[in-house]
N, C-alpha and C positions, 0 to 999 in steps of 0.2 A: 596775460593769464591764459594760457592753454585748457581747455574743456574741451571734452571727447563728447561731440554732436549725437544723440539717438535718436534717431529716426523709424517708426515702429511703421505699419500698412496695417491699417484695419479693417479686416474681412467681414461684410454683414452678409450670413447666408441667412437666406428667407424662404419657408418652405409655406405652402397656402392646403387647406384641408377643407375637401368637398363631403357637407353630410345630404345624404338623401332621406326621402319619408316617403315608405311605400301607404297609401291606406288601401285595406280589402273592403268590398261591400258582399254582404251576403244577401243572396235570393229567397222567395218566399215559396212555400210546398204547394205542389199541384194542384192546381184548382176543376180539374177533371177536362178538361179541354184535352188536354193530352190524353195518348197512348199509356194502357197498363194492363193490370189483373182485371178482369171482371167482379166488383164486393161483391160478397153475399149475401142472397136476402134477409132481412131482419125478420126474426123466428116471432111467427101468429099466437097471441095469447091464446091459453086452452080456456073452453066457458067457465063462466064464472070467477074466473081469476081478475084480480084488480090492474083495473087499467096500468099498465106501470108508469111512473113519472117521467116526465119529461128529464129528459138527459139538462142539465144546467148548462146554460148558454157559455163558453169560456173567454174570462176577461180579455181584452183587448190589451196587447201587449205594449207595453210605453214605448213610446218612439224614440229611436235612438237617437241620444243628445249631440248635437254640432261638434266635431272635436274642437276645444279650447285650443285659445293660442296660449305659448310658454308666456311664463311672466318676464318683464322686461328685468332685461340685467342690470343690476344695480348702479346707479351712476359713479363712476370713480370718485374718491375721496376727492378734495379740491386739495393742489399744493398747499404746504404749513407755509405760516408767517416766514420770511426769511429772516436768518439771521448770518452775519457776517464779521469778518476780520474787518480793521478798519484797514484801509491800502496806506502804501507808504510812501515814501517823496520819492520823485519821479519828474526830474524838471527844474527848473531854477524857479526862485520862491523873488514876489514882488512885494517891496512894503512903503506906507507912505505915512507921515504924522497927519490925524486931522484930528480936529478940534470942532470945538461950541459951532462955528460956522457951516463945519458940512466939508464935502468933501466926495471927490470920486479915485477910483484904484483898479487899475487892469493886470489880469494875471499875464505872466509873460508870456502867453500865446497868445492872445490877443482874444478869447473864443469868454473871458466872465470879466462883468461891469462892475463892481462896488460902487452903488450910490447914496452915500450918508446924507441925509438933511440936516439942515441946521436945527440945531437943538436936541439933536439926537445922543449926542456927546456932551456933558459937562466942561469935560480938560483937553488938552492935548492926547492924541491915543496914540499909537504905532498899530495902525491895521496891518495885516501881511495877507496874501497870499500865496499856496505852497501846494500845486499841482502834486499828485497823489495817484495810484496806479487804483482804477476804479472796481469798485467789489461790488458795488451794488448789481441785483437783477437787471437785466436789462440795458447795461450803463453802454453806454456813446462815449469814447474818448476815454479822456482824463478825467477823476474827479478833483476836486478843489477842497482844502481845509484852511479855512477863515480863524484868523488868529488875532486878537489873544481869543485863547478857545473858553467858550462860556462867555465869552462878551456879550453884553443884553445893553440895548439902547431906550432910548427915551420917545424916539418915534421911528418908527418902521424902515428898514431899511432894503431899499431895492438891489435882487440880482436880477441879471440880464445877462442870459447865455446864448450865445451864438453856436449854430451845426451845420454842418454842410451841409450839400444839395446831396453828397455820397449817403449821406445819414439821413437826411428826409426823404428818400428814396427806399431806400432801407426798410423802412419801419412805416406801418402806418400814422399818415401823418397830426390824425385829431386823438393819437395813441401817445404823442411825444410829450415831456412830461421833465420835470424836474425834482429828485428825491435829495431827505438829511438822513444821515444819519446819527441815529440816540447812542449813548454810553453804552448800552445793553448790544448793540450790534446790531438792531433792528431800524427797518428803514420807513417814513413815513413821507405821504406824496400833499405836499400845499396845493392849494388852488395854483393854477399855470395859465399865466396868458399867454398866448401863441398869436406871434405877426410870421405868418408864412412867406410875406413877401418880402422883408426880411431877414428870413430865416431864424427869431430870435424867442425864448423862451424866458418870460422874468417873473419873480415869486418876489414876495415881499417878508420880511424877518423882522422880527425882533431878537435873536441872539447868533451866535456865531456857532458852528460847527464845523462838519464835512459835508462839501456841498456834491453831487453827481447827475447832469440829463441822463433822460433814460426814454428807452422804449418800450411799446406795448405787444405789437404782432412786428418780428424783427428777421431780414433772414442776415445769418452770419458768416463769413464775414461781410461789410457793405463794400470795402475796399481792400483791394489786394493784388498782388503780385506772382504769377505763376508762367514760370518757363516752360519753351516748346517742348511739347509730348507729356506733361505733365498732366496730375488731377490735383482737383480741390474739391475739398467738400463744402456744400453751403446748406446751411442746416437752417429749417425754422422753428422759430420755439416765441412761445407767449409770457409774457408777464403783467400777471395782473396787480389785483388790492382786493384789500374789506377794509369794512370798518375796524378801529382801533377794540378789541373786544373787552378792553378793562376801562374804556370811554369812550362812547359812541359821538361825542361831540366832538373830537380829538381829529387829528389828518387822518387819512386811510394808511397803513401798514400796507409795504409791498409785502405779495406772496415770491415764494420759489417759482424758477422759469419752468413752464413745460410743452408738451408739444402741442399741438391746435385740438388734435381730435378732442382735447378733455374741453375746452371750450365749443364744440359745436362748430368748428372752422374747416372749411376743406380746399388743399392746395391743388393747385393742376398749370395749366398750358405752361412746363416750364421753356422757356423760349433763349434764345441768344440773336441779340440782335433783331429781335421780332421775329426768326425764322424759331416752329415749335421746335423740339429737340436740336436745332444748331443745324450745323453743316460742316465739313472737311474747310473752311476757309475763316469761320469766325470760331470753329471750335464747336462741340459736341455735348450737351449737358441729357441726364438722365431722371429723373425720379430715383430716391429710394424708397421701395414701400414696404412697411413689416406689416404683420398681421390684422393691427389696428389703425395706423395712418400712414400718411404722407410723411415723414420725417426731413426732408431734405433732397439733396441731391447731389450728383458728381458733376462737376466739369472739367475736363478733358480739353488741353489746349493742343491749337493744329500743330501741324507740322511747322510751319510757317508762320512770322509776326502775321497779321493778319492787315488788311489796308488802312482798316478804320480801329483804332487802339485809341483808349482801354476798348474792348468789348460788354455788352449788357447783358445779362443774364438776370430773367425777372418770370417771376411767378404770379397767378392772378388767384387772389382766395375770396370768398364768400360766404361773407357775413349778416347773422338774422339779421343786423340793426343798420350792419353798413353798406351793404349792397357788393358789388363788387369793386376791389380794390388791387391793384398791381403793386407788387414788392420787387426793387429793382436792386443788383449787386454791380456795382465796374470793376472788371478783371484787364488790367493791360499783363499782355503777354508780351516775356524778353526771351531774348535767345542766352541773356548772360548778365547776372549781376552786376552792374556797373556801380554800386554806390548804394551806401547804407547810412541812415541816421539814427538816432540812440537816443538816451538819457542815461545814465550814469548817478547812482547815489552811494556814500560810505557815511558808518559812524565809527571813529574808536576812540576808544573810552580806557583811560588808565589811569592809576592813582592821583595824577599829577597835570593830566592833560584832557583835552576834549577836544577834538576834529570832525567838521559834520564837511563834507564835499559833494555838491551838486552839479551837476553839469549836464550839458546836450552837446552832440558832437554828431559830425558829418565826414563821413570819410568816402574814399574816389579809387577806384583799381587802377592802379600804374602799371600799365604792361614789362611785364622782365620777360623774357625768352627761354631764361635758364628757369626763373620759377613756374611759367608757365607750362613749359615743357613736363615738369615735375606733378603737376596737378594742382600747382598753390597758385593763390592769385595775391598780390601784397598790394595792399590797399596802403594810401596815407591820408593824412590829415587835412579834410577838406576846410575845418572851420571847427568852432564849437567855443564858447565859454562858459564859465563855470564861475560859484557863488561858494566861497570855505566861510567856515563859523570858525572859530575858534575860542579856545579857553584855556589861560595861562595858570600855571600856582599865581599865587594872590592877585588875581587880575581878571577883569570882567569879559563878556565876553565881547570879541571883535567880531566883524566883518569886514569884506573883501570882496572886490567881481576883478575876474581877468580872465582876458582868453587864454585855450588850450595852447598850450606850444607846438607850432605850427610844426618844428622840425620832428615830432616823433611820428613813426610809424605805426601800422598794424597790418598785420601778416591773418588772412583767412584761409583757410584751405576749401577744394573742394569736395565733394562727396566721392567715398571712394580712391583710390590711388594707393599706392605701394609706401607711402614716404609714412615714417616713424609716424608724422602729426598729420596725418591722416583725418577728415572728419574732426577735425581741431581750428579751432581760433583764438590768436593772442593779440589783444587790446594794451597800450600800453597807454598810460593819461597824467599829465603834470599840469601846475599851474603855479605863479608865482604871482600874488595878487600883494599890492600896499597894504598892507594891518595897522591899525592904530591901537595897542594894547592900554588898556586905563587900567594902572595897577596901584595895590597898596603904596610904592615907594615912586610913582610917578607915572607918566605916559612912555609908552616907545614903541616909535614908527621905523616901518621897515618892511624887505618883502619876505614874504612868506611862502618860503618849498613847499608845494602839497603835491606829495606822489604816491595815492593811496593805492593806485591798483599798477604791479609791475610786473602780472606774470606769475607762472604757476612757480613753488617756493617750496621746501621740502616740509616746512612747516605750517603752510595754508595749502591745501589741494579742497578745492570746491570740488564738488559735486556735478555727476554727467549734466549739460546742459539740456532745455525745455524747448522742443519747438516752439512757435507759436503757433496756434489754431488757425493754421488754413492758410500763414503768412511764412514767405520766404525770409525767415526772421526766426529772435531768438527771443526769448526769455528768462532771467533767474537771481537767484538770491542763495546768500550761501553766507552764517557766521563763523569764526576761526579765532580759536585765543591763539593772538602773537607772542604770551608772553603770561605766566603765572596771574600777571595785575594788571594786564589789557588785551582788551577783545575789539576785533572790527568786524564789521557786517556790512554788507554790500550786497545792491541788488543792480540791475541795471537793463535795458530790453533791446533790440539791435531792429530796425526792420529796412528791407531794401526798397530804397527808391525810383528805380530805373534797373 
């Protein structure tokens, strides 16, 4: 599939406004010590005339009052309750039967633990897990949707999520946290036990959803990829909670992310590699500051890989309750995209058929001279396999794993350059997995073509492709009717590795 890359530059001009306050004090009238006219004398009663009255003493004039300070300006509203899209598959989905006795289940990355106890289950169940692009505030990674969805157990069942040392660097770490998400698209946060020396975070359930880690005070990106003479921005932003306000007994409701100042938080020494603002050798980072806070910053990779790669880039903020704490990002700087890995998802749906394909895939730049020469770089197929559903007329549904076929290719281009596909990249992806179809008139095994994505087509043209935020990567999703009585949608995210 060919998509035309946009890549925008986003200018923050910041302009700062100085108010002054002059106060005047005024002087009190001559008290005769001074220089003046000579008064004249006060005119002698003639006899007999009444003493005149005393002249009436005049009031003492009120002392002028303190100037008031202005009244303080209203605290900003707090972010609303968040509400979200549920994310979508993103990954190959893992499933295992358990039963009355218990049972455990790892997602295929290896990062969530399903731990059923015995007795939790009545029958045989089919748990699954099915890695999911995370929507929640604050989300770390992948989120996870726990299937069959609405499963409720008999006794409590344990997750146990694992995060990097990139992601507890990241975020403050008594901030990290586990959220579900409800039907309504709102996110609610359980009690979290946290083993740091582990690295692992586990909640206890009773029913099944969408599961997502998340952080509290977070800078973004925590990992990432950025070539010589390049920037990135690394933004900080907070995510809190409240109470559930239709049941205060209920888990807390995450809020919408925002930036620290609304919290009372203030960033500074941003540093790389422990030197404050960087240096020409590990690279240069800045502050951006608007009117009200610290929002983030840019880094600026050197000229040159640098010795010591990735590089740090960490910021120190301070907190009423927490004192001072350091937020750390790893940026390895390349000179040249060597290699990108993915996930890949399609559904299509026709009167007669159903196709769900999942996949992860790795691919590797093969040097051409003639392509390179041109500005393209052609990658091929380093690895990847992939997970097809399917669903026949009168026949239930199958499943299937097989790896990608190793012999196709993909063609990325670089930024810039004169050639037609210019700022374009074409992914091409097959698999041929065994099926066992259980149908009304019988069984039939066999392999099964699945080549959902081949290329831009005069009939499917997706839509300009999405950077990713802050990553030498891609992002997107795009639906297309193939045909009056079938539609496929596809999403899939690209980020490089090296």
């Amino acid at each position: 599939m060919a998509v035309r890359l946009q890549r925008t530059t986003r200018k923050l001009l910041f302009a700062a406004a100085a108010m002054t306050l002059a106060l005047t004090a005024c002087g009190g009238s001559d008290d005769g010590g001074g220089t003046g006219a000579t008064p004249a004398p006060a005119p002698t009663p003639s006899p007999g005339s009444p003493a005149p009255s005393p002249s009436p003493s005049p009031s003492p004039s009120p002392s002028t009052p303190p100037p008031t300070a202005p009244p303080p300006l209203p605290s900003p509203p707090p972010p609303p309750i968040a509400v979200t899209q549920p994310g979508v598959p993103e990954g190959l989905p893992t499933s295992a039967t358990i039963g009355s006795v218990g049972g455990t289940l790892a997602s295929s990355d290896g990062l969530l633990m399903i731990s059923v106890p015995a007795g939790a289950l009545a029958a045989d169940t089919l748990i699954g897990i099915q890695p999911i692009t995370a929507t929640a505030p604050g989300a770390l990674g992948h989120a996870y949707r726990l299937t069959p969805a609405g499963q409720v157990f008999a006794q409590p069942v344990m997750l146990t999520f694992k995060y990097s040392a990139a992601e507890a660097g990241a975020s403050a770490p008594n901030r990290l946290r586990v959220a579900t998400q409800a039907a309504q698209g709102t996110w609610s946060v359980p009690e979290t036990m946290r083993d740091a020396a582990q690295r692992t975070l586990s909640v206890v359930t009773t029913h099944f959803s969408d599961w997502s880690r998340i952080g509290g005070l977070l800078l973004r990106p925590a990992d990432s990829i950025v070539r010589l003479g390049k920037e990135l921005t690394i933004r900080v932003i907070i995510c809190g909670d409240e109470p559930d306000p239709s049941d205060p007994t209920a888990w807390p409701m995450l809020r919408e992310c925002s930036r620290p100042v609304f919290l009372g938080v203030g960033i500074d020494s941003w540093s790389v590699n422990g030197t404050v603002g960087g240096n020409a050798t590990v690279g240069t980072v800045q502050a951006m500051e608007s009117l009200e806070s610290s929002e983030g910053a840019r880094y600026k990779a050197p000229a040159a890989v640098p010795p010591q790669n990735p590089v740090t880039v960490s910021a120190r903020y301070e907190h009423p309750d927490e004192g001072f704490v350091t937020l750390a990002a790893d940026i390895t700087v390349v000179d040249e995209i060597y290699a990108y890995s993915g996930t890949f998802f399609s559904h299509v749906t026709s009167s007669t058929t159903e196709v769900e394909f999942s996949a992860n895939f790795h691919v590797f730049h093969v040097p051409d001279p003639i392509a390179d020469a041109q500005g393209q770089r052609r990658y091929s197929m380093a690895g990847g396999s992939a997970v097809v559903r399917a669903r026949m007329p009168d026949c239930d549904w199958a499943t299937g794993t097989a790896f990608l076929d190793s012999m196709l290719t993909s063609l990325l281009t670089t930024e810039g350059g004169s050639s037609p596909i210019a700022n374009t990249y074409q992914l091409t992806f097959a698999a041929t997995p065994t099926m066992t179809f259980r149908c009304r008139f019988g069984e039939v095994t066999g392999p099964f073509l699945t080549q959902p994505f081949v290329g831009l087509t005069a009939t499917c043209q997706p839509p300009p492709i999405r950077d990713r935020d802050g990553l030498d990567g891609f992002v997107d999703s795009w639906t297309c009717r193939l045909s009056p009585d079938a539609i496929i949608s596809a999403n899939w995210t690209m980020r490089a590795t090296r």
